[in-house]
C-alpha positions as CSV (number, residue, x, y, z in Angstrom):
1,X,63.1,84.3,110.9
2,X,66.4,82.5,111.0
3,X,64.5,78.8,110.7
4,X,62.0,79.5,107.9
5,X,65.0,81.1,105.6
6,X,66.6,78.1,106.8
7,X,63.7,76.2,105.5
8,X,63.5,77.8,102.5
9,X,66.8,77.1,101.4
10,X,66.6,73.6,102.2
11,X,63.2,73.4,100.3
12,X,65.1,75.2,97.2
13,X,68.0,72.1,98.0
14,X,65.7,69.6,97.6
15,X,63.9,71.2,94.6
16,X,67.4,71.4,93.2
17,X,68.2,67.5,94.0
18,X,64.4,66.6,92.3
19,X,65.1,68.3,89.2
20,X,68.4,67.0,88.1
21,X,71.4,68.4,86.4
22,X,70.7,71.9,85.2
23,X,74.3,73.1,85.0
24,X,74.6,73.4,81.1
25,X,74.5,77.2,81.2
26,X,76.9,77.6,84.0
27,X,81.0,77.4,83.7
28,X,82.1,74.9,86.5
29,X,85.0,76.1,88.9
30,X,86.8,73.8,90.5
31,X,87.2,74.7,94.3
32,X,91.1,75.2,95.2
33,X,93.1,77.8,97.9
34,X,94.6,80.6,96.0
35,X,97.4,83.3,98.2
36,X,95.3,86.3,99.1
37,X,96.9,89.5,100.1
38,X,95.8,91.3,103.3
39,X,95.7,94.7,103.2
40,X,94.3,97.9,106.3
41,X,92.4,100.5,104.3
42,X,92.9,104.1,105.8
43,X,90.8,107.6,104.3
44,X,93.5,109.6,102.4
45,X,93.4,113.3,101.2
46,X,94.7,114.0,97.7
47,X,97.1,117.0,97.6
48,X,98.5,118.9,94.6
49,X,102.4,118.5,94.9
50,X,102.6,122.6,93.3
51,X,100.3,124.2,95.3
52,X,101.3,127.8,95.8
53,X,100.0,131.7,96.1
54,X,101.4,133.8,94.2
55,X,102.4,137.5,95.6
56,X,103.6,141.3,94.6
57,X,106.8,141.8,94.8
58,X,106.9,145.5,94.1
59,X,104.5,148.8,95.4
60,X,102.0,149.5,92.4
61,X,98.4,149.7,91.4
62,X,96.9,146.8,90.0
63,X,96.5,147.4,85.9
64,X,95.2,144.3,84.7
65,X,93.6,140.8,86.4
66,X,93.4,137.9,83.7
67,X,92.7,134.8,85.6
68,X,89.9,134.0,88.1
69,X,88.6,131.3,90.2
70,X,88.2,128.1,88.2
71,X,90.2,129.0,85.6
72,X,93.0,126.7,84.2
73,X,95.9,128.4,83.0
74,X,99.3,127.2,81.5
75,X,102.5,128.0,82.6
76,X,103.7,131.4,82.0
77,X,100.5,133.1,81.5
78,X,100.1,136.6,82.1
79,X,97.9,136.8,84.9
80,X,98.2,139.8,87.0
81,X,99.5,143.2,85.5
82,X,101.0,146.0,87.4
83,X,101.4,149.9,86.6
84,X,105.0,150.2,85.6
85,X,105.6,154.5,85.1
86,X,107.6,154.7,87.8
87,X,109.9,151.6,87.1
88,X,110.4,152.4,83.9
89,X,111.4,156.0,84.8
90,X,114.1,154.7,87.3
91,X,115.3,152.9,84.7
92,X,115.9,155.5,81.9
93,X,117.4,157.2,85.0
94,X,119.6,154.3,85.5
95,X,120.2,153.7,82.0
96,X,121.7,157.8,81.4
97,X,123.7,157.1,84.3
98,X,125.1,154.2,83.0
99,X,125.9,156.6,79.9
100,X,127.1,159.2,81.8
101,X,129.9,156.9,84.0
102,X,131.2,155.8,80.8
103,X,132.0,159.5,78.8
104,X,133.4,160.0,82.4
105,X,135.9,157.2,82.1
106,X,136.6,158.2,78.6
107,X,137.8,161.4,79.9
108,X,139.7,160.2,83.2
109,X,141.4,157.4,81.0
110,X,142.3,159.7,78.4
111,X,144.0,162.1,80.8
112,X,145.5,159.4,83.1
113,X,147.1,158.2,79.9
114,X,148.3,161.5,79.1
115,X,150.0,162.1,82.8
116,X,151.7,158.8,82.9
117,X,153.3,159.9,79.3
118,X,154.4,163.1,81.3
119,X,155.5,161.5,83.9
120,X,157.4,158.8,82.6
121,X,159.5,162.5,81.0
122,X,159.4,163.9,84.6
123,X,157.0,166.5,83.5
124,X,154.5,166.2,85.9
125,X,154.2,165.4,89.8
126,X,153.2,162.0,91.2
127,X,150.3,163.5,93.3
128,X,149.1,164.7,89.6
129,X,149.3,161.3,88.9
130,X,148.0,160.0,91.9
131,X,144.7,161.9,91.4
132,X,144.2,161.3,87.5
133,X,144.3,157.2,88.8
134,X,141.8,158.1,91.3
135,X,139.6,159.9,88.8
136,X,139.9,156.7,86.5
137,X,139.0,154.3,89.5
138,X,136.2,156.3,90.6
139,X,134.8,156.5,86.9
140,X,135.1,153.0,87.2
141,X,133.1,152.8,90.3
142,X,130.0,154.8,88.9
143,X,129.5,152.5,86.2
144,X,129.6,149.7,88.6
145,X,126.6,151.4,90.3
146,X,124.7,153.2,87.2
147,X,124.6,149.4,85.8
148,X,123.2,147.4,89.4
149,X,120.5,150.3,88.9
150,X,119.9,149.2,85.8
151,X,119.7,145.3,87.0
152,X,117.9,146.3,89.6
153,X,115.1,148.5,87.7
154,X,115.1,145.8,84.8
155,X,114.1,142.8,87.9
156,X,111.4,145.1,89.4
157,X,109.9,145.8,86.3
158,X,109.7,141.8,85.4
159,X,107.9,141.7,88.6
160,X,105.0,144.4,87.1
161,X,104.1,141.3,84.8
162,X,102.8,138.2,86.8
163,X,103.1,135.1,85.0
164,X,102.0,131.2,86.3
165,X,104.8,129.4,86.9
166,X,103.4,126.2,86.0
167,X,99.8,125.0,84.9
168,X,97.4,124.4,86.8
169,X,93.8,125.3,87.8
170,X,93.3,129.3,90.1
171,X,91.8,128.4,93.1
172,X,91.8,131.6,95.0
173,X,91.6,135.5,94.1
174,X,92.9,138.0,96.6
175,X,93.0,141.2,94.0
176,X,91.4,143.4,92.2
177,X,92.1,145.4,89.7
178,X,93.0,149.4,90.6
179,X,93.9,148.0,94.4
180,X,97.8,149.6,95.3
181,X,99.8,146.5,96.6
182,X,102.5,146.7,98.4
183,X,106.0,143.7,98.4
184,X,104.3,140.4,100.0
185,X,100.8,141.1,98.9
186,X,98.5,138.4,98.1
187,X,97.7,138.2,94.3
188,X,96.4,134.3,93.5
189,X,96.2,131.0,95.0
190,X,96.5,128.1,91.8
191,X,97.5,124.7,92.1
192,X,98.6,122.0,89.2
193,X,96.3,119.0,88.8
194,X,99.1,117.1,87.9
195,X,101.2,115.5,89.9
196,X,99.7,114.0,92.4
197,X,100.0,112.8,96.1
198,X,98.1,111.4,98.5
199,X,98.3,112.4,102.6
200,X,97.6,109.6,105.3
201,X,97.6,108.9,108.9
202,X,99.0,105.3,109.7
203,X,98.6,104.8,113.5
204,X,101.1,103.9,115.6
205,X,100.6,100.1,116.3
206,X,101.4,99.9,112.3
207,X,104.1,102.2,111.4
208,X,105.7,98.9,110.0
209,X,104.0,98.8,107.1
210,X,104.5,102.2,106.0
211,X,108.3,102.2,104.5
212,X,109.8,104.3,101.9
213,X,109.6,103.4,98.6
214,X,106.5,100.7,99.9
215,X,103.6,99.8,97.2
216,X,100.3,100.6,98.3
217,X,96.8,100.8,96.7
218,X,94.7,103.3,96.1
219,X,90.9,103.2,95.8
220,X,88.7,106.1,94.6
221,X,84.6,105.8,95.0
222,X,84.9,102.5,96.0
223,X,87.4,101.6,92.8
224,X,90.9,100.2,92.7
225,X,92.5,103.3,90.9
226,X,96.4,102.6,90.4
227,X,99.0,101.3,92.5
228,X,101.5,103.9,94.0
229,X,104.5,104.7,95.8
230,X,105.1,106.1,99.5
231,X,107.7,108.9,99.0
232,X,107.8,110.1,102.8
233,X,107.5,108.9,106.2
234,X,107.4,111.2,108.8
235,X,109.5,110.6,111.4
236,X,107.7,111.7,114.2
237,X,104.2,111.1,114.9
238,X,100.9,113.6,115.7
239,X,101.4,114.6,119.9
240,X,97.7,114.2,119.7
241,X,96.6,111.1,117.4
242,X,100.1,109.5,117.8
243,X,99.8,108.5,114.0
244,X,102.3,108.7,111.3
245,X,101.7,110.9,108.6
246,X,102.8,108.8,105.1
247,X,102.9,110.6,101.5
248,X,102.2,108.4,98.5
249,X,103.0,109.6,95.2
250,X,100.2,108.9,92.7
251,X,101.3,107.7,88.9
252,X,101.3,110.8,86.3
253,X,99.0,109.0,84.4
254,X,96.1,108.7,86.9
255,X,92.7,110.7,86.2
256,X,89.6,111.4,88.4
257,X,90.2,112.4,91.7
258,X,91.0,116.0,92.3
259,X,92.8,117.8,95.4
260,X,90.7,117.4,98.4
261,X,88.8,114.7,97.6
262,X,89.2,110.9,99.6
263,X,90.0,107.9,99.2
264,X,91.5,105.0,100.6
265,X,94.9,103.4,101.2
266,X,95.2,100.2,101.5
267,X,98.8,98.8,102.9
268,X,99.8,95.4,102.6
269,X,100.2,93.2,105.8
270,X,100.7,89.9,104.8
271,X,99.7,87.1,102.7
272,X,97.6,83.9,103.1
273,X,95.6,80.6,101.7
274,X,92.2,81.1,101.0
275,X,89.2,80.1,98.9
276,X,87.9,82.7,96.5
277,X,84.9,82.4,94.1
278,X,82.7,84.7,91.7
279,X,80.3,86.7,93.1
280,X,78.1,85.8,90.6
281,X,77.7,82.0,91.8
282,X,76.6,82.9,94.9
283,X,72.9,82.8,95.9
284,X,71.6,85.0,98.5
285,X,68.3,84.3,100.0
286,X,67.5,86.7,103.4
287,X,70.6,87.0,105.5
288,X,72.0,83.2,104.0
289,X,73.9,82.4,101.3
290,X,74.7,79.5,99.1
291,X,76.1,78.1,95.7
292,X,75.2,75.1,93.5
293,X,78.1,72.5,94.4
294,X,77.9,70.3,91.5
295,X,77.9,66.3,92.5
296,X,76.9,63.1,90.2
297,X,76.2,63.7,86.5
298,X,76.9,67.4,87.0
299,X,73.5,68.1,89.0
300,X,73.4,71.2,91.3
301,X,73.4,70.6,94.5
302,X,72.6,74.1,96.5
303,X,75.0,74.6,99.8
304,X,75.4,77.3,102.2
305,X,78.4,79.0,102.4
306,X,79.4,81.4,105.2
307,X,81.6,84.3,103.1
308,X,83.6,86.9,103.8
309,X,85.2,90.2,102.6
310,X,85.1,91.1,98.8
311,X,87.7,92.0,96.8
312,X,87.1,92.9,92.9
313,X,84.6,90.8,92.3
314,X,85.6,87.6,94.3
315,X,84.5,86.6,97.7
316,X,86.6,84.6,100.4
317,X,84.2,82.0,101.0
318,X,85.3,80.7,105.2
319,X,83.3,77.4,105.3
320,X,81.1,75.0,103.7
321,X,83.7,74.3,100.6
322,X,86.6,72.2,100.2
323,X,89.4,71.7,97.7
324,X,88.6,69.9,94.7
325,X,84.6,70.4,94.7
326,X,82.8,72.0,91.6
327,X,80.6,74.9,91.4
328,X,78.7,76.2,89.3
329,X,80.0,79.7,88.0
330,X,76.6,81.6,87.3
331,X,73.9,80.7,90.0
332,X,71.7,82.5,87.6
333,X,71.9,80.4,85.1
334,X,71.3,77.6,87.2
335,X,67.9,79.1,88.3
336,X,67.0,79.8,85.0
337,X,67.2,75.9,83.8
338,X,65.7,74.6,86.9
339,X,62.3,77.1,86.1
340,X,62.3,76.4,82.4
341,X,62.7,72.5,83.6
342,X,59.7,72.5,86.7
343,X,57.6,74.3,83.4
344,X,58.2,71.8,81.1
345,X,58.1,69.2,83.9
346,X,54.3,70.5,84.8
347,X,52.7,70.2,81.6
């Protein structure tokens, strides 16, 4: 198989050499080493950096549900309603206490005023005096307490109107609506689609490239999709995999991929020389490929190349060019001319 693509492409050489210069539709590149940037690609998870379920905080039947699974909310939307009777009867109660503790130091201040008066004329006893202060103080005391009821009864019933605490997307329901939930409860699982971060395993033999503040890029369905920023390292690594697991921040302004979905990381590891050209100069025939090397008067000469990895839209090409030697850009075109030419050339 090997020696009749071989044979073919030497055929399609020589067919080349016959016809002439053909290049006029094709952009010539001249051949030169560029610095390439290595980089090991790794699967990464996206994660939602506020990802969070949200729980009662109180004991009370369930009046009211308003978000469900696949609903995107914004923040402080009113998503789960609780029955509130009883709070709000604690505090009223808390509230008349709060009433009743002050007309009660109204009265203790009014006669501790009056016995000090007395006193100060030796009209009265000190343990008379002693017990109008401790009247007073106590007065003093009750209000203290009617009002941290009141606080107290206030925060619960806040807690009888759930609210999002940021937007974001509902993932999960755990409620419905008449179920009696008790402090700790599961209500709803959301998450915000925005920020963004990305969870990778690095393995041990590389931990070195995986630093703090390090760039890395990120590719989603097989496209570069931004550049980004590890934020964490952790410091030990899995007892199991031994690898490292790195967070990477992804830019604000990023769109497409969602929590759970992959992609890949790719770290830096170094940089060298190396020949790059389009992909769209090279022909491919079988499991060979070549391009037209341009020689004498600009006519296409076709050469195999032996090529590597591919990295938007160029290809490392690892022999059969050197520095300095022309190619044609668009091996289609070339093709094109050399048919329209072996027409013309046959009539």
């Amino acid at each position: 198989m090997k020696q009749r693509l071989l044979g073919r492409l030497a055929g399609s050489l020589l067919l080349t050499f016959v016809m002439g210069s053909a290049a006029a539709l094709a952009e010539p590149l001249t051949i030169g080493h560029q610095t390439v940037t290595d980089y090991r690609a790794f699967d990464g998870t996206v994660e939602a950096v506020n990802q969070s379920t949200i729980s009662a905080q109180v004991q009370a039947v369930v009046t009211g549900v308003y978000a469900d699974v696949g609903d995107q909310i914004g923040a402080g939307t009113l998503i789960v309603k609780l029955d509130d009777t009883e709070i709000q009867a604690k505090l009223r109660q808390a509230q008349a206490s709060v009433a009743a503790a002050k007309a009660s130091i109204f009265d203790t201040r009014s006669q501790l005023q009056r016995l000090k008066q007395l006193y100060s004329r030796k009209a009265t006893s000190q343990s008379s005096l002693d017990s109008a202060q401790a009247a007073y103080d106590a007065a003093l005391a009750q209000l203290e307490a009617a009002r941290s009821e009141v606080a107290v009864a206030q925060r619960q019933l806040s807690y009888t109107q759930i609210k999002a605490p940021y937007s974001g997307l509902v993932v999960s329901r755990q409620v419905e609506l008449g179920e009696t939930v008790q402090p700790g409860t599961p209500l709803l699982t959301g998450l915000a689609l925005s920020p963004l971060r990305v969870l990778v395993q690095v393995p041990q033999s590389l931990k070195a490239i995986a630093v703090k503040g390090g760039k890395v890029q990120i590719d989603y369905e097989g496209k570069p999709l931004a550049d980004a920023s590890i934020s964490r390292v952790s410091p030990l690594a899995s007892a199991d995999t031994h690898d490292f697991a790195v967070r990477v921040d992804l830019p604000s302004d990023v769109q497409g991929p969602l929590p759970g979905e992959a992609v890949k990381v790719r770290f830096v590891t170094g940089e060298r020389q190396a020949i790059l050209i389009p992909r769209d100069s090279i022909v491919h025939e079988g499991e060979l490929s070549a391009v037209y090397v341009l020689g004498d008067q600009d006519r296409p000469l076709l050469r195999q190349v032996r090529l590597g990895a591919t990295s938007e839209g160029k290809v490392e090409v690892l022999a059969g060019l050197r520095d300095g030697e022309r190619i044609a850009g668009n091996a289609v075109d070339v093709m094109s001319e050399l048919a329209k030419k072996a027409v013309n050339d046959g009539r």
